[in-house]
N, CA and C of each residue as an Amber inpcrd file, in Angstrom:
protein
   561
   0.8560000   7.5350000  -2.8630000   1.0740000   6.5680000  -1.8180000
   0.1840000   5.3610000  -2.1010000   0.7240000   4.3690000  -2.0390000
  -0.1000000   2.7210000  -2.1350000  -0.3060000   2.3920000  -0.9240000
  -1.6660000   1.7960000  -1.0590000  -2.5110000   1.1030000   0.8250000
  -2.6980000   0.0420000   0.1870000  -3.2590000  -0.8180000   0.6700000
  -3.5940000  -2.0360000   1.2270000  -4.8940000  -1.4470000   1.2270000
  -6.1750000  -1.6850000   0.3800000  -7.8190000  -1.1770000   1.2350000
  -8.3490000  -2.5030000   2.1870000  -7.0670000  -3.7470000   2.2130000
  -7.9770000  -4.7140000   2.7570000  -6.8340000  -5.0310000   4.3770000
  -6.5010000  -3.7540000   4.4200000  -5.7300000  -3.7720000   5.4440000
  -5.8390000  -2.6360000   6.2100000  -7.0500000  -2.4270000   7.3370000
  -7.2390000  -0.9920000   7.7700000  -6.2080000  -0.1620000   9.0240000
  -5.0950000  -0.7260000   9.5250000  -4.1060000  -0.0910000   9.8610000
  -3.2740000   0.4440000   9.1780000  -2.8550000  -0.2090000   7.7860000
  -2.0800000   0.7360000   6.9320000  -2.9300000   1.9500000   6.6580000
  -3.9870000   1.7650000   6.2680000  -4.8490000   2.7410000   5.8440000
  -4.9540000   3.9650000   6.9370000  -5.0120000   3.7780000   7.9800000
  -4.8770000   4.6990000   9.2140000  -3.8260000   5.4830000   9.2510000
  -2.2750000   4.5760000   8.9650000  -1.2010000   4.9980000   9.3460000
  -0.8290000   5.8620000   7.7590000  -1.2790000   5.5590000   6.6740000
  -0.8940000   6.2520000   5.7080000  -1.4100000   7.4500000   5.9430000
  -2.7030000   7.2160000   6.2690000  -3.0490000   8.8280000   6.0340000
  -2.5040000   9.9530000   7.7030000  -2.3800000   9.2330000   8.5110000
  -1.3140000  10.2800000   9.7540000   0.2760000  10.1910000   8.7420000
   0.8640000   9.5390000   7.9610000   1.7990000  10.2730000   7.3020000
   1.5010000  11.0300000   6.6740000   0.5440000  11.1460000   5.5130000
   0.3540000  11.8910000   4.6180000   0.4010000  13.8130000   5.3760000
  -0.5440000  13.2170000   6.6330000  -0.6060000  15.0850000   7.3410000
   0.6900000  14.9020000   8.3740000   1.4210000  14.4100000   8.7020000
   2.8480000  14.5030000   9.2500000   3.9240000  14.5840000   8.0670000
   3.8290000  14.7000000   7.0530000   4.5620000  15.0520000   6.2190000
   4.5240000  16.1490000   5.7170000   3.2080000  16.8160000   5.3940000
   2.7880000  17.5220000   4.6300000   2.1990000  18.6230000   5.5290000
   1.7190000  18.4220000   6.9640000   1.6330000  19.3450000   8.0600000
   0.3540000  19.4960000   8.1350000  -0.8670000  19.5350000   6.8880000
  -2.2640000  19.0840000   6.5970000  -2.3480000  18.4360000   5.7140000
  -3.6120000  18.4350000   5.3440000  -4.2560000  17.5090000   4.2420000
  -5.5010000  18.0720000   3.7940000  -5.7200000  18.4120000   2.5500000
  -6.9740000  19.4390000   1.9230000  -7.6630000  18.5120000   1.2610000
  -7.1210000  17.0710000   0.6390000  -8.0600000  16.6220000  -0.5220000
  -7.4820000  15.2430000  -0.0950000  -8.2370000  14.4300000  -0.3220000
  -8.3740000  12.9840000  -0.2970000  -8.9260000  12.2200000  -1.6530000
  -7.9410000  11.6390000  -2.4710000  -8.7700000  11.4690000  -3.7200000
  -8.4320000  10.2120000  -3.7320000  -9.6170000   9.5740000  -3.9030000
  -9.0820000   7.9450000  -3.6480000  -9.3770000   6.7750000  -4.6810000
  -8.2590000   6.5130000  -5.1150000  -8.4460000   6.2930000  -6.4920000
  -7.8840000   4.3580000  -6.1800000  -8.6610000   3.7310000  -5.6960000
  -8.2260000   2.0950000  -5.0180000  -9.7040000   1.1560000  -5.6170000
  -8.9170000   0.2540000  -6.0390000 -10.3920000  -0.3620000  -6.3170000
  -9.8370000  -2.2410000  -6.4160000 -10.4450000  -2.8070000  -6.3960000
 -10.1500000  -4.5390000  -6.1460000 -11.1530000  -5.0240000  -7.3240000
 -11.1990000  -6.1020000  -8.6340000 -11.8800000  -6.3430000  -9.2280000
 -11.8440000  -7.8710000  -9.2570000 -12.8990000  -8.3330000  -9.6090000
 -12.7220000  -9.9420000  -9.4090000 -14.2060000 -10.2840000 -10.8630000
 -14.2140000 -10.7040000 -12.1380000 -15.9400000 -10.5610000 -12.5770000
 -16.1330000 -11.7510000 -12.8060000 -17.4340000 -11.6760000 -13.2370000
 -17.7710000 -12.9170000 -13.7170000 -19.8890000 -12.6630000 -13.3450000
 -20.6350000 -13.7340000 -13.6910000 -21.8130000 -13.6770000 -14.0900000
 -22.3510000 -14.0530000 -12.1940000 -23.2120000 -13.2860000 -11.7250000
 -23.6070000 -13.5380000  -9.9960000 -23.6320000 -15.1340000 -10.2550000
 -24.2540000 -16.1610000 -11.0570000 -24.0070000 -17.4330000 -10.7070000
 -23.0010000 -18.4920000 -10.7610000 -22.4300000 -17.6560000 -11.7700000
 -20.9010000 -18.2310000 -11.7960000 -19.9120000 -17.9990000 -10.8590000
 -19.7930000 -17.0720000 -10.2400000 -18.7330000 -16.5580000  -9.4600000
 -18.7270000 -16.8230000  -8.0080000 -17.7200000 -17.2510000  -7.5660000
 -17.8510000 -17.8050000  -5.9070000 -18.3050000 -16.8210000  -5.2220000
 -18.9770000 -16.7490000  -4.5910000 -19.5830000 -15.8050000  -3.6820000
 -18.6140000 -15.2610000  -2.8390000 -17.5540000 -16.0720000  -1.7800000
 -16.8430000 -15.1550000  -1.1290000 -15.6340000 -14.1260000  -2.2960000
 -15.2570000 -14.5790000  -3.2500000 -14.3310000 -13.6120000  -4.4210000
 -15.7260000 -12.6550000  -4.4200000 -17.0140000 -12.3590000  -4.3800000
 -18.1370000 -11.4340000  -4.7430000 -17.9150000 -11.0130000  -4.0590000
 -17.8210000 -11.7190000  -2.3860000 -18.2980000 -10.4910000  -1.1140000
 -16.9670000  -9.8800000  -0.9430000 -15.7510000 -10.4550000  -1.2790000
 -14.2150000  -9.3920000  -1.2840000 -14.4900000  -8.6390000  -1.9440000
 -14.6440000  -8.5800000  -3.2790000 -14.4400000  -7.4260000  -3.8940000
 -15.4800000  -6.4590000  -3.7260000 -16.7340000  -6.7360000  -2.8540000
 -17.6610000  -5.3990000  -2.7910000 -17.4530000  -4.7070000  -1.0810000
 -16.9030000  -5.9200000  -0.4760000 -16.0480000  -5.4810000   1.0160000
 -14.8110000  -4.6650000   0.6650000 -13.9870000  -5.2010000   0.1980000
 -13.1900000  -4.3280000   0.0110000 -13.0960000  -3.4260000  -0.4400000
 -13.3620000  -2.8350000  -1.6680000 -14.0000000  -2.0320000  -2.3200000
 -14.4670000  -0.7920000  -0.7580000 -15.5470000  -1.2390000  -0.2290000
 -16.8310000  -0.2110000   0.6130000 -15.9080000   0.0160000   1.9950000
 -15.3440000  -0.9390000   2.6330000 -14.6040000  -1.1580000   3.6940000
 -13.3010000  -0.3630000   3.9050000 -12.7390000  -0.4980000   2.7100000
 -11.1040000   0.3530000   2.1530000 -11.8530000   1.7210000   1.9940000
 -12.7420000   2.1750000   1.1960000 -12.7880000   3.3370000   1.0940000
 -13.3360000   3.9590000   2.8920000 -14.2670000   3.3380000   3.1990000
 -14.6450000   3.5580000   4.6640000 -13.7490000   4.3560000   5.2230000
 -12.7570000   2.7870000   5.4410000 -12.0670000   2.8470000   6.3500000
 -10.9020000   4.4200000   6.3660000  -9.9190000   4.5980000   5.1470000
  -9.4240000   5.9740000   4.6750000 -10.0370000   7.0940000   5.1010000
 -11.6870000   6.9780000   4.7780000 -12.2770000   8.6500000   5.2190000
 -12.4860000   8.6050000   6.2430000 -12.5180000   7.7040000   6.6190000
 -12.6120000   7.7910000   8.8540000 -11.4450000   8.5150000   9.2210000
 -10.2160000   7.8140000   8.7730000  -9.2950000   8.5370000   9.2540000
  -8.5880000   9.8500000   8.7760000  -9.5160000  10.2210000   7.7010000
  -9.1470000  11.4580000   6.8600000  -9.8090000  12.4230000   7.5430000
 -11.1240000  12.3930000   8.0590000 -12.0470000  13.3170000   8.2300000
 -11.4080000  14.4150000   9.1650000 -11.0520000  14.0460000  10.2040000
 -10.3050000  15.0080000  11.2550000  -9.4930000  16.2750000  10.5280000
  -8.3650000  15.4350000   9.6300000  -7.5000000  16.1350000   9.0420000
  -7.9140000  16.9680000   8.0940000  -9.0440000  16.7430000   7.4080000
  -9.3790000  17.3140000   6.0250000 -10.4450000  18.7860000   7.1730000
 -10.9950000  18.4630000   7.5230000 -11.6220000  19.3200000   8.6920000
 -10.6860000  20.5310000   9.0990000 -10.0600000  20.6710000   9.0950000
  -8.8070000  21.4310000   9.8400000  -7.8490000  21.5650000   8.3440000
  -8.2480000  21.2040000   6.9070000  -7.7880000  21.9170000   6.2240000
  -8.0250000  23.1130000   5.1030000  -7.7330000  23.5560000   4.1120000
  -7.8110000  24.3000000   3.6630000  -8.6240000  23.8310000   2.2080000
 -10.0340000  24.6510000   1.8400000 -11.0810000  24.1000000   1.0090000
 -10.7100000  22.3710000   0.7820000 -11.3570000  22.2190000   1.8370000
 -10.8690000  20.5130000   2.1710000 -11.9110000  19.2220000   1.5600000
 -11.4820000  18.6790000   0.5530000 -12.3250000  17.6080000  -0.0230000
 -12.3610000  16.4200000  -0.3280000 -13.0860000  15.4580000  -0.7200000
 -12.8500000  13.8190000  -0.9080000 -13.6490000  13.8470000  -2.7080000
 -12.5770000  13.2530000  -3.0710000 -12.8730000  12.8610000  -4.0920000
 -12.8690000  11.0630000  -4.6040000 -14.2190000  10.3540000  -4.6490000
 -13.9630000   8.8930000  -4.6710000 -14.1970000   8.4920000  -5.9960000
 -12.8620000   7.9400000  -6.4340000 -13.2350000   7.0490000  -7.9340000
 -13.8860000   6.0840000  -7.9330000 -15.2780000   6.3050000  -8.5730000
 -16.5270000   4.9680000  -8.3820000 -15.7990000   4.8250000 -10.0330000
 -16.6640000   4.7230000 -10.8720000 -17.1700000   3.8570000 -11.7780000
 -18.4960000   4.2900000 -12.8420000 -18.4690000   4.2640000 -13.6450000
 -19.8190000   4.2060000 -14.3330000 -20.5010000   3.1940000 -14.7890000
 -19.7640000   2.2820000 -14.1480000 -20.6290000   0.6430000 -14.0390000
 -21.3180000   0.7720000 -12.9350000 -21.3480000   1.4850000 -11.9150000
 -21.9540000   1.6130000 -10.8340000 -22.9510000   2.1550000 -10.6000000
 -22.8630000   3.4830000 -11.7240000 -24.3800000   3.5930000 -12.2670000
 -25.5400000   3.1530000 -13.4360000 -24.9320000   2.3850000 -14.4160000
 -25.5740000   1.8050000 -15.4020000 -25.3750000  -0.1570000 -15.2020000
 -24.5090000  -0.3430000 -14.5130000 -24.1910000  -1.5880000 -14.3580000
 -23.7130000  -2.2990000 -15.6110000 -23.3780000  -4.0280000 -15.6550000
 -22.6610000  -3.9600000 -17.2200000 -22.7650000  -5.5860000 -16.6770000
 -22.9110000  -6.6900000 -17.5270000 -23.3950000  -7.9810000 -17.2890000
 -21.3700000  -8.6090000 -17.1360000 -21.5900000  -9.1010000 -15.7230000
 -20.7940000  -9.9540000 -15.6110000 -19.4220000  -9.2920000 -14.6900000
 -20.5300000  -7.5840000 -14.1310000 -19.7400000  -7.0130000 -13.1040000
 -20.5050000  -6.4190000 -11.7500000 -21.1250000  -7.8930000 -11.1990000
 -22.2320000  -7.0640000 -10.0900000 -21.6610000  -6.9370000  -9.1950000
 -20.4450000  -7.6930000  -9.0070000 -20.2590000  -7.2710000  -7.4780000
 -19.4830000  -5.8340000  -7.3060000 -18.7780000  -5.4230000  -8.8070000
 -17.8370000  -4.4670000  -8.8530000 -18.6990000  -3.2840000  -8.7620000
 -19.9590000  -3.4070000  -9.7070000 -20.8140000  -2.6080000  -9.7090000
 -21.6640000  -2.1710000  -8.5770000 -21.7820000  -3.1900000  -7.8450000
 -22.7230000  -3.0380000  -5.9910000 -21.5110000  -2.0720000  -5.6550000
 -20.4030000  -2.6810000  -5.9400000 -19.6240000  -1.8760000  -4.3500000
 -19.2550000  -0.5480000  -4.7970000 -19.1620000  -0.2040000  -6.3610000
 -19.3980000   0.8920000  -7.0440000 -20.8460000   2.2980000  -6.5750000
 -21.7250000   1.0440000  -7.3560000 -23.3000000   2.1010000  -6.7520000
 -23.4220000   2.6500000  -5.3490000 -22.9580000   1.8830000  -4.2980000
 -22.6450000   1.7350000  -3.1820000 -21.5310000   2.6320000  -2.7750000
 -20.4870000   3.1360000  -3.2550000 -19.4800000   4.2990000  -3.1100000
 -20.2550000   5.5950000  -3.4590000 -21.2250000   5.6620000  -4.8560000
 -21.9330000   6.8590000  -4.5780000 -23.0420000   7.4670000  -3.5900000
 -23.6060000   6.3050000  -3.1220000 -24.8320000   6.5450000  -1.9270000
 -23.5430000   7.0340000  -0.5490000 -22.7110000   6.2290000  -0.1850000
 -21.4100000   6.7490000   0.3360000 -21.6090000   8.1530000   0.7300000
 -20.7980000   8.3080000  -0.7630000 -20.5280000   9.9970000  -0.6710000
 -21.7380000  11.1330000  -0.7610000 -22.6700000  10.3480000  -1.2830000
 -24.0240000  12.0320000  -1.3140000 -24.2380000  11.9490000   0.6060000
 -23.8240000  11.2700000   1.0500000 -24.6640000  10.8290000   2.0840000
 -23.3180000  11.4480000   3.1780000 -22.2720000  11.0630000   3.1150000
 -21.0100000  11.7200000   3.3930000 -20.9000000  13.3280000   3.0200000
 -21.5780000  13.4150000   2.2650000 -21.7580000  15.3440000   1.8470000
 -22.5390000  16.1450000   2.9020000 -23.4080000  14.8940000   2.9640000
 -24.6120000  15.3880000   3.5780000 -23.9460000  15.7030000   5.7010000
 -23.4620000  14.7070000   5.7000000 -22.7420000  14.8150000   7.0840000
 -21.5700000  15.5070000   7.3280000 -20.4640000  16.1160000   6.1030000
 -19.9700000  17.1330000   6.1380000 -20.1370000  18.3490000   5.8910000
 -20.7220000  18.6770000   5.2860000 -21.2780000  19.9670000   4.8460000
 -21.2900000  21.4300000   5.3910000 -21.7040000  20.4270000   7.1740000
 -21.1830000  21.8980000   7.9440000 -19.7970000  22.1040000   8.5020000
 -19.0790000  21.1560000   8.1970000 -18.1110000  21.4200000   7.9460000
 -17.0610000  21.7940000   7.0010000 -17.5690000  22.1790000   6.0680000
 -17.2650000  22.7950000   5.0680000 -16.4180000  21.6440000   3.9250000
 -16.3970000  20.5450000   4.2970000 -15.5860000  19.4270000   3.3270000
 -17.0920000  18.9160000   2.2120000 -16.0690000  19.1200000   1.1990000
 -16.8680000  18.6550000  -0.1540000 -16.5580000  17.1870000  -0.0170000
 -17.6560000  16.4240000  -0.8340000 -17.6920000  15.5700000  -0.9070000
 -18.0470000  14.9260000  -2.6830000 -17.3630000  14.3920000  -3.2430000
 -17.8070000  14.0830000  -4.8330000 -17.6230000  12.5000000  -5.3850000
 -18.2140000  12.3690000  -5.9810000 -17.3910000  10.7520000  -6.8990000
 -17.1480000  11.6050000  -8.3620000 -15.6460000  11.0600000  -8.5120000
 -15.6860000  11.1280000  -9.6490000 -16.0290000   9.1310000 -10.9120000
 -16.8070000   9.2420000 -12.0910000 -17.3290000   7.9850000 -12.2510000
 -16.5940000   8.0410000 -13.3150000 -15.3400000   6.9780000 -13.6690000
 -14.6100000   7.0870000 -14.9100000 -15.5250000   5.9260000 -15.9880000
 -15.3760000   5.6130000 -17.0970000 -15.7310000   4.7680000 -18.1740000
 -14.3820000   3.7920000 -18.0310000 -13.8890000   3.1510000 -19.1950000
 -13.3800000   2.5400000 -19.6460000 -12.0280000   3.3730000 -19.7610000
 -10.9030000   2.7180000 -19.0990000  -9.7640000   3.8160000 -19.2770000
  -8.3940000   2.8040000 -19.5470000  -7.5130000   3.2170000 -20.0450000
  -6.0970000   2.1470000 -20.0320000  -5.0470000   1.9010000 -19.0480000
  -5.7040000   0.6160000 -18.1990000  -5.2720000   0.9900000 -16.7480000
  -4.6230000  -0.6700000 -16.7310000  -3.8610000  -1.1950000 -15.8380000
  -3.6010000  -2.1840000 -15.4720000  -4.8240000  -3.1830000 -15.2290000
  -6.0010000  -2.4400000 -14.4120000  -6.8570000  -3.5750000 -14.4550000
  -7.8400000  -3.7310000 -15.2180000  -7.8830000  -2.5900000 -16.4910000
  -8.6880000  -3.3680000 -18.0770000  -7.6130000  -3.8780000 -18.7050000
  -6.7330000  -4.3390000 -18.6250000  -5.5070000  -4.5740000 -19.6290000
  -6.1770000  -6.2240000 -19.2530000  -6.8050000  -6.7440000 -18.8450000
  -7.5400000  -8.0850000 -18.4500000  -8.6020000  -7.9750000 -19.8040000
  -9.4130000  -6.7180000 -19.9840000 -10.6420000  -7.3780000 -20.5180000
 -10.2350000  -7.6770000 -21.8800000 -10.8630000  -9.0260000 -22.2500000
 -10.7460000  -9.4370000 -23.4520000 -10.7900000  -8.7630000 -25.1850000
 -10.0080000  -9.0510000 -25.8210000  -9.8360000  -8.2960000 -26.9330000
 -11.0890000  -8.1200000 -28.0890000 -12.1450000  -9.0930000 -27.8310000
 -13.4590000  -8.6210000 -28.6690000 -14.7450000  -8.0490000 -27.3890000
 -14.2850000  -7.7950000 -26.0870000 -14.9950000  -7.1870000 -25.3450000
 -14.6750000  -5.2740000 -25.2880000 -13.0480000  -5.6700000 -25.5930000
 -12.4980000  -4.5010000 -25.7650000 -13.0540000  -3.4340000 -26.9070000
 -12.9660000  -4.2000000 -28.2820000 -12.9460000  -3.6870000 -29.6180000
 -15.0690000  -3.2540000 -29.2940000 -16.1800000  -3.7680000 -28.6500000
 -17.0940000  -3.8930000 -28.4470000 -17.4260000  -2.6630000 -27.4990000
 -16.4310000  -2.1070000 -26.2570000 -16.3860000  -1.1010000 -25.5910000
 -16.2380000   0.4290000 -26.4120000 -14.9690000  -0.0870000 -27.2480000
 -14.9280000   1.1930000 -28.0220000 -15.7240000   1.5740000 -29.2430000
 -16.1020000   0.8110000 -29.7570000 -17.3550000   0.6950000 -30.3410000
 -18.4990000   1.4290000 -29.7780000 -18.7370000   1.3450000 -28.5470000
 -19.9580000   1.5010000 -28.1240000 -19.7000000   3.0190000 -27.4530000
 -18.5370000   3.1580000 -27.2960000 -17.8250000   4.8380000 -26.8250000
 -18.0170000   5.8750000 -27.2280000 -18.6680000   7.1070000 -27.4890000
 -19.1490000   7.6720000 -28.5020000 -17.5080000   8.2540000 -29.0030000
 -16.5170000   8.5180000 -28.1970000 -15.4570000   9.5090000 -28.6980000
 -14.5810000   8.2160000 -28.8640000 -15.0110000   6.8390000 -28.9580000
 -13.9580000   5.9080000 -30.1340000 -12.8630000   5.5220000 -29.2150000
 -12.2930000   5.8580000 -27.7570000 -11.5120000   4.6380000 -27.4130000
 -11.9900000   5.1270000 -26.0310000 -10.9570000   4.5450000 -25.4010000
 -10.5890000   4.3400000 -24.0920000  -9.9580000   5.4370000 -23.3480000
  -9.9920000   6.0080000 -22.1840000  -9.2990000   7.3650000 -21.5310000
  -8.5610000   6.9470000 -21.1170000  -7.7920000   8.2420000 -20.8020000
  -6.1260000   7.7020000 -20.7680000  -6.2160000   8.4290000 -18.7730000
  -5.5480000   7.1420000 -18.1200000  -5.0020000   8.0350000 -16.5860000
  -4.6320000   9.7340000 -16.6570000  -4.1300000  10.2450000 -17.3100000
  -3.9290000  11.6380000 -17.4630000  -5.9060000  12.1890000 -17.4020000
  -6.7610000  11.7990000 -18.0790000  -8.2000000  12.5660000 -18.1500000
  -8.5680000  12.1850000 -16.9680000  -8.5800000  10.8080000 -16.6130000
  -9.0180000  10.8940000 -15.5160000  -8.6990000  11.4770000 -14.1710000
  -7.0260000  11.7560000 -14.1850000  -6.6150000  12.3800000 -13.4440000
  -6.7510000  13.6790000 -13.6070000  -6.8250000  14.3260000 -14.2570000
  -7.5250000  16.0330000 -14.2730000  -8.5350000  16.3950000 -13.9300000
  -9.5860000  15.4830000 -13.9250000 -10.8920000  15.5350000 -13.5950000
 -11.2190000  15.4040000 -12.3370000  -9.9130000  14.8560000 -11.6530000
 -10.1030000  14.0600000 -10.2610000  -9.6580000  15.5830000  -9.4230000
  -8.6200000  16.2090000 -10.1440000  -8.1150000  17.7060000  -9.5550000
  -8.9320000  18.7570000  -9.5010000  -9.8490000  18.4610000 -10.8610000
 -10.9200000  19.5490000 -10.9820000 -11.8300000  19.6670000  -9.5400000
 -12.0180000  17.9960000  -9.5420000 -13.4560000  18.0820000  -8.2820000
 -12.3580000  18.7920000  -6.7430000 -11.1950000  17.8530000  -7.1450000
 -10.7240000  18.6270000  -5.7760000 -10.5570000  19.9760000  -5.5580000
 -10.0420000  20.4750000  -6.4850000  -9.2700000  22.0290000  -6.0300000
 -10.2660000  22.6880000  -6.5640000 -10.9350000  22.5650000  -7.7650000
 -11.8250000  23.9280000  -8.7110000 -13.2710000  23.8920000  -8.4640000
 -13.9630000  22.7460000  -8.4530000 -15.1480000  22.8040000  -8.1670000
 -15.8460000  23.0140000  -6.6760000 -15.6340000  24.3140000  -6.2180000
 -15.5060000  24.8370000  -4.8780000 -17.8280000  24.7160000  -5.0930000
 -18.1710000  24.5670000  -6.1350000 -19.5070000  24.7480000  -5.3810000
 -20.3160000  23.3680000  -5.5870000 -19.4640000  22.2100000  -5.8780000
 -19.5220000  21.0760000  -6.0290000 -19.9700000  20.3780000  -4.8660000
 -20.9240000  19.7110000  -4.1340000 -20.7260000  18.4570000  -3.4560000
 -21.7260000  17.7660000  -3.5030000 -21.6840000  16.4240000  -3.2110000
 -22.5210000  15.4090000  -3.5210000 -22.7090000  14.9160000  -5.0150000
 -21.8010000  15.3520000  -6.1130000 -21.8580000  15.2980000  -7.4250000
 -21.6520000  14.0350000  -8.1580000 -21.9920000  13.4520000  -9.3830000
 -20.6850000  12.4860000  -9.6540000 -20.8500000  13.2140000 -10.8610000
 -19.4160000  13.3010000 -11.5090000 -18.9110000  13.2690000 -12.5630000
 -18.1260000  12.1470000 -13.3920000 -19.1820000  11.8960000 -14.4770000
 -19.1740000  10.5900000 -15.0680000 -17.9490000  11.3570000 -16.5130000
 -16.7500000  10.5860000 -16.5420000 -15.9610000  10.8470000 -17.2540000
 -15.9100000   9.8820000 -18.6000000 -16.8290000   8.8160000 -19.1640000
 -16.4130000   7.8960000 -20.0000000 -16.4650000   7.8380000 -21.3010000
 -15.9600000   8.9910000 -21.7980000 -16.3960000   9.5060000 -22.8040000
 -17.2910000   9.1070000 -23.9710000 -18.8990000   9.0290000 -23.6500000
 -20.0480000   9.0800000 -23.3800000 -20.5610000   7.5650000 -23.7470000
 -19.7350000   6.5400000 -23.2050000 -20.1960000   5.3830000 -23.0980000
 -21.2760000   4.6820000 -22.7520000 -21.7230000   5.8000000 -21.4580000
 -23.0020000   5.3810000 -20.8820000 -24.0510000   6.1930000 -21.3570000
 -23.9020000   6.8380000 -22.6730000 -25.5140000   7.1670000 -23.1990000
 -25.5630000   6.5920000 -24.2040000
């Protein structure tokens, strides 16, 4: 299902379809992100404060209205796609990276307030993957990424999406975790 994260009634109303369709809802994996880069002095400040609002606000806003439902479901969890720019940061992506670092304090902290309710809480942190919105980064920034990758390219939506199933359904003793997927970019 596609939302709007900068539109918090869709976001409400998607997720009462999602459990009126489906009758519950066990996992919330939220894989939405808004990018805008450039260097903190170069870049207009309000394109900065969208993309780290939207970004923090969209995800917010979804687990507000998830929580009820996931509560009342079956090994019930949130899984949020941050970033591993969010934990190492990367020149010329702060605001992506704030609202990134900022999704993991989120969720340890969101673990921490579900817990007795039995909902897991995780980030999963992807690297560099072949997605519509790196199909932007430039072709000697690109060749410079994989370079610097220890396993030589880019992940494909399929890894990251397995990983995203793992935290949901398999990693039952998981929460507050991130699992950094980029195949080992950030060491």
């Amino acid at each position: 299902m596609h939302l709007d994260l900068a539109d918090p009634d869709t976001l409400s109303a998607g997720v009462d379809e999602v459990h009126r369709h489906w009758g519950r809802l066990d996992s919330l994996v939220l894989n939405a992100a808004v990018w805008d880069g450039g260097r903190l002095t170069r870049m207009d400040p309000d394109a900065w404060w969208r993309v780290v609002e939207t970004n923090l606000r969209g995800t917010a806003t979804i687990v507000r209205a998830a929580v009820p439902h996931l509560i009342a479901g079956e090994n019930p969890s949130i899984v949020i796609v941050g970033s591993v720019v969010g934990e190492i940061g990367f020149p010329g992506d702060t605001a992506y990276a704030s609202a990134k670092a900022a999704a993991v304090g989120f969720a340890r902290s969101l673990a921490k307030e579900l817990a007795s309710k039995k909902v897991r809480v995780n980030v999963l942190a992807p690297g560099f993957v072949d997605t519509d919105m790196t199909a932007a980064v430039p072709a000697g920034s690109r060749n410079a990424i994989v370079e610097a990758t220890l396993l030589g390219r880019f992940g494909t939506v399929d890894e990251i999406s397995r990983a995203a199933v793992f935290l949901a359904e398999d990693a039952t003793f998981c929460t507050g975790t991130v699992l950094t997927a980029d195949g080992g970019w950030s060491l």
